[in-house]
C-alpha positions, -999 to +999 in steps of 0.1 A: +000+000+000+016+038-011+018+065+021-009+087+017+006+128+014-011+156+036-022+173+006-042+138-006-055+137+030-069+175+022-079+168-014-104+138+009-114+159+037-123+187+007-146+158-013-161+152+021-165+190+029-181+193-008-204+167+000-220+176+029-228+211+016-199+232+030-183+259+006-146+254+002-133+293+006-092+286+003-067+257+007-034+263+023-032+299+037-003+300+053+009+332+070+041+318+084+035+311+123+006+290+109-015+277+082-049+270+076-055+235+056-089+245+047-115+278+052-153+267+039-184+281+050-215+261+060-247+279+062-236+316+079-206+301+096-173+304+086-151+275+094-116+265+095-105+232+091-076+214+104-071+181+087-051+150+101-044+110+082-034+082+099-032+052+113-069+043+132-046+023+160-033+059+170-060+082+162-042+114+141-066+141+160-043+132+188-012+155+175-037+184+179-027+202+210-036+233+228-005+249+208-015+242+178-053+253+182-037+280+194-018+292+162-048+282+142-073+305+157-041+336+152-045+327+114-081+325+116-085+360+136-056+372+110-078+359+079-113+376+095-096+409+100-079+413+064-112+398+045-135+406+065-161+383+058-197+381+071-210+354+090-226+349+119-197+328+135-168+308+134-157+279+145-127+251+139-134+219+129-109+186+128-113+164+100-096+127+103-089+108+075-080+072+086-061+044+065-091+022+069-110+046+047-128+064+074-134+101+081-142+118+113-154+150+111-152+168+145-168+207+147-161+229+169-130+220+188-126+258+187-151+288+181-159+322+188 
């Protein structure tokens, strides 16, 4: 079996996005102290996505700390205040895209 890449477990977690009726706003925004794997929109809220692959026997959602929230909602607040988009919130969402084929979508780890 090949090693899936980060971007093929984004290119999976966008087809999933797509699916369930989110918006895909931008891939990849990467200010330097952090990037953003994925910015949709679902309905008036205006989500970033942070997506993780792996093995099911250690789940990948797992290597998301506190940190790395962290610098994820400094991008976010970064991305609000230079588009200035309108909705009526936001909120971060984990997607995790297993070996086995399955995907976890978890919302709202983080949200203001």
């Amino acid at each position: 079996m090949s090693r899936i890449t980060g971007k093929e477990y984004e290119e999976i977690a966008c087809r999933y996005l797509d699916a369930k009726g989110f918006d895909i706003l931008e891939r990849n925004l990467n200010y330097g102290f952090a990037e953003i794997d994925i910015i949709a929109k679902f309905k008036k809220i205006l989500v970033f996505v942070e997506v993780k692959g792996g093995n099911p026997d250690f789940p990948p959602r797992l290597r998301i700390n506190r940190k790395k929230l962290k610098k994820i909602e400094m991008a976010a607040n970064r991305y609000i205040s230079s588009n200035k988009p309108c909705f009526d919130s936001c909120r971060i969402d984990v997607i995790e895209v297993l070996s086995n084929g399955r995907i976890n979508h978890i919302d709202g780890v983080g949200g203001w």
